[in-house]
C-alpha positions in Angstrom: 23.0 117.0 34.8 19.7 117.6 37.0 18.2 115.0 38.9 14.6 115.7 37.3 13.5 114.6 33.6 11.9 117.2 32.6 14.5 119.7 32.2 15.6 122.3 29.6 18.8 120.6 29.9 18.1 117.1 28.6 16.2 119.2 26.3 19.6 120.9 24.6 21.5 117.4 25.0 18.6 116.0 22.7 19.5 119.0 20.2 22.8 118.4 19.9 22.4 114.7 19.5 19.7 114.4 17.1 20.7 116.9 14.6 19.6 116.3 10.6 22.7 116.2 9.2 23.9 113.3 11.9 20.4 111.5 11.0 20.9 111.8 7.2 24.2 110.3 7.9 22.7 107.4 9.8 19.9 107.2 7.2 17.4 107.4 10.3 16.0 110.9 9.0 13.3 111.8 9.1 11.9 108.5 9.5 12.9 108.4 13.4 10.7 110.1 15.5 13.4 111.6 17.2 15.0 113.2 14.9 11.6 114.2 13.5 10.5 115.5 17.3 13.7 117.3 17.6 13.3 119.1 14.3 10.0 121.2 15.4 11.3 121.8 18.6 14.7 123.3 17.3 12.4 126.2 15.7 10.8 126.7 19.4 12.8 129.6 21.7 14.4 128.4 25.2 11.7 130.1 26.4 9.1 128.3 24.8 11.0 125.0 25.3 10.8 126.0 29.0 7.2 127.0 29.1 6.1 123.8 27.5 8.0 121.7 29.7 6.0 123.0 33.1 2.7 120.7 32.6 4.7 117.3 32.8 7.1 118.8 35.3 4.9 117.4 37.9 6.1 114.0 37.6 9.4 115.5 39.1 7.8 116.3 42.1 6.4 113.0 42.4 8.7 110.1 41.0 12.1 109.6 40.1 12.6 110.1 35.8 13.1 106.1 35.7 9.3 105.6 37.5 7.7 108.2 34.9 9.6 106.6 32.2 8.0 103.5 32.4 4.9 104.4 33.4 4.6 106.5 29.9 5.3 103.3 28.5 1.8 101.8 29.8 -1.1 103.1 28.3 -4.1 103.8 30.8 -1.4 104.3 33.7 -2.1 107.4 35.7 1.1 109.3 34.4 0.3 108.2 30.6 -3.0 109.2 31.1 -2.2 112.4 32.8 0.9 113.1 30.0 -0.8 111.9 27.0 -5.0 112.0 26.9 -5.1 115.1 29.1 -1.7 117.0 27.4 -3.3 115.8 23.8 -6.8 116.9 24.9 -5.5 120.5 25.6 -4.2 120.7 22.3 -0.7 121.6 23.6 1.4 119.9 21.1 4.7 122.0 22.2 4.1 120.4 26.0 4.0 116.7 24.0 7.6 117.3 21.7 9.6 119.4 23.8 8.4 116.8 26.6 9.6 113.8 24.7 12.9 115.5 23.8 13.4 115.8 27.0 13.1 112.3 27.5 15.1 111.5 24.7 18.0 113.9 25.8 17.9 112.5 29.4 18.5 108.7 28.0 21.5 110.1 26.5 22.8 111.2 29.9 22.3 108.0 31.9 22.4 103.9 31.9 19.2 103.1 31.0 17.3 100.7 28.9 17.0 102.3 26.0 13.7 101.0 24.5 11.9 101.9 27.6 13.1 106.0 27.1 12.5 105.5 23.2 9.2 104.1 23.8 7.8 106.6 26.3 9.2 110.1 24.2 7.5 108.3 20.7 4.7 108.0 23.1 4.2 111.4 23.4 5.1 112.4 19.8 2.5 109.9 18.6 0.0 111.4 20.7 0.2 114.7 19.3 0.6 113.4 15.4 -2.6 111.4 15.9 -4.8 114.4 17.7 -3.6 116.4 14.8 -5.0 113.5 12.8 -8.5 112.8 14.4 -9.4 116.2 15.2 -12.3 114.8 17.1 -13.1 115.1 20.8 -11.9 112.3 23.0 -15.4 111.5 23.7 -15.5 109.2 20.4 -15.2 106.3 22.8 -18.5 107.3 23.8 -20.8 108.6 20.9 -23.2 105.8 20.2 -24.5 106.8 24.0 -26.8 109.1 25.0 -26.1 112.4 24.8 -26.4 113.2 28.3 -24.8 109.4 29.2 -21.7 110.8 27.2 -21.6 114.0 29.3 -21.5 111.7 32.3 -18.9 109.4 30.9 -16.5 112.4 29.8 -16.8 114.9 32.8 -15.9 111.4 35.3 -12.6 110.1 33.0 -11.6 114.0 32.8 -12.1 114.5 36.3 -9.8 111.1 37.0 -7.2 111.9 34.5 -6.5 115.5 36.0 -6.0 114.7 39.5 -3.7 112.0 38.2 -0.7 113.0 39.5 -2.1 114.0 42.9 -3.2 110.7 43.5 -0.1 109.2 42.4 1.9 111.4 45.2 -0.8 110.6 47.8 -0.3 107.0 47.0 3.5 107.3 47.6 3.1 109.2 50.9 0.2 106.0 51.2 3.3 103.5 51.2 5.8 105.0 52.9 3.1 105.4 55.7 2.2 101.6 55.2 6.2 101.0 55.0 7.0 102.5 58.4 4.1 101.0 60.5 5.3 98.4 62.8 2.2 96.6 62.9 -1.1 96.7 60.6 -2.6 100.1 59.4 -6.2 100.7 59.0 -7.5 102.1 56.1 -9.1 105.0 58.5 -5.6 105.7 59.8 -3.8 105.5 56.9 -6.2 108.2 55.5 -5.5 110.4 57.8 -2.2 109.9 57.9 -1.8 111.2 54.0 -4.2 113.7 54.5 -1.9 115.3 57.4 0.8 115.1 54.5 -1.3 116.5 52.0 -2.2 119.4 54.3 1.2 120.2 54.7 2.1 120.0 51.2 -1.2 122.6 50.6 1.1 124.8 53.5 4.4 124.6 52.5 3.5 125.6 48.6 0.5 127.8 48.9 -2.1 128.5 45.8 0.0 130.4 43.2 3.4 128.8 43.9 4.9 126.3 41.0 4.2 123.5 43.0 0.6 124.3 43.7 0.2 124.7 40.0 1.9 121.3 39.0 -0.3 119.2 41.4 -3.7 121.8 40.9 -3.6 122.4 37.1 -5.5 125.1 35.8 -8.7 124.1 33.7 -9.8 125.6 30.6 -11.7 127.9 32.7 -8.4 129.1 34.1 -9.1 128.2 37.3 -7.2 125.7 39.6 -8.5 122.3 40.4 -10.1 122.5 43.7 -8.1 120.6 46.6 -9.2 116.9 47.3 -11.0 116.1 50.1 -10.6 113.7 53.0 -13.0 111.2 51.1 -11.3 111.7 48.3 -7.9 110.4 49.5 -9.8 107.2 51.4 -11.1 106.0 48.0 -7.6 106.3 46.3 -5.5 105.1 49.4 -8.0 102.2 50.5 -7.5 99.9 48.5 -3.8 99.5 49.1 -4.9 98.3 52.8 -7.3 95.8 51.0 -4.8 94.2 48.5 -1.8 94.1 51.5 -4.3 92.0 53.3 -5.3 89.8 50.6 -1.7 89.2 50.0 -0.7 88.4 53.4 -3.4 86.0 53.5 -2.4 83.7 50.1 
């Protein structure tokens, strides 16, 4: 089996686990969302499975599938958010299922606690059962503000739930920075120190590459997310110079 989670693989070993007839049997059908989930992806093509698996893909870059796991299972985490509000946003309910069978076929290929990988795929299924619900935007959280207020409000949680996963990675390369120094990092030093990495991440997988596209979605204007900037990576990577030093002082 591969290393990564999101996989056509783990997608088939949901298949063949979940069937109808096995959750008739059971008497889970069709009130498990797993064997409900694995019921509308069954009528999707390999390559449609595979298509739909390439959004959350990124977390594959980025963290092992036991990190993403349990950081679908906290909402307002960077990879929920990224997964969930942003996937469910998009209205790409075939990302969400085939996505959450692969989640669900990956548990059944490891030793892993079971109700975190069952938590985090009905994550995702819920997500696309309840945008098919509320067929309203997700700027409901802000409608008794101003019109131009909500504008404001929407463009700045899009803007921080898109570049999720790049500020997850740059947070990574952040702590194995802070991990290695042999004595104490400034925040200046540590910025430029992911920024180098970044760089060479932007030169190793150029604009158009799989990679690029992972970590620089496209928007709904087709076009990429433009690369962060120095200032960018100092807000996200500062403050884990800040709480280190608040901790080493308790």
């Amino acid at each position: 089996m591969s290393d990564d989670l999101f996989t056509l693989e783990h997608v088939h070993a949901a298949l063949n686990h979940y069937t109808i007839n096995h959750g008739i049997e059971n008497g889970l059908y069709p009130y498990s969302p797993a064997y409900w989930c694995v019921e509308q992806v069954a009528q999707l093509t390999d390559a449609e499975r595979e298509a739909a698996l390439f959004r959350l893909s990124v977390w594959d870059l980025i963290n092992m599938p036991a990190v993403t796991v349990k950081e679908l299972c906290k909402p307002g985490s960077d990879v929920w958010n990224y997964s969930i509000i942003a996937t469910s946003a998009d209205n790409s309910k075939n990302e969400l299922l085939v996505s959450a069978c692969a989640i669900w076929g990956w548990g059944l290929t490891v030793e892993f606690d079971s109700i975190s990988y069952h938590l985090a795929a009905s994550n995702l299924v819920f997500a696309m059962l309840a945008q098919e619900q509320h067929t309203r935007s997700i700027l409901n959280d802000f409608e008794d503000l101003p019109n131009k207020e909500v504008r404001r409000k929407a463009a700045r949680a899009k803007y921080e739930i898109y570049y999720g996963p790049l500020k997850t990675q740059c947070q990574n390369w952040a702590q194995e920075v802070i991990d290695k120094a042999e004595s104490r990092i400034t925040i200046q030093k540590l910025t430029e120190a992911v920024y180098g990495l970044y760089l060479g991440e932007l030169k190793a997988h150029p604009k158009g590459t799989p990679e690029y596209r992972k970590i620089h979605p496209l928007n709904n204007n087709g076009e990429y997310l433009a690369e962060i900037q120095f200032s960018t990576i100092r807000g996200w990577v500062a403050p884990m110079v800040s709480n280190r030093r608040t901790s080493k002082n308790k």
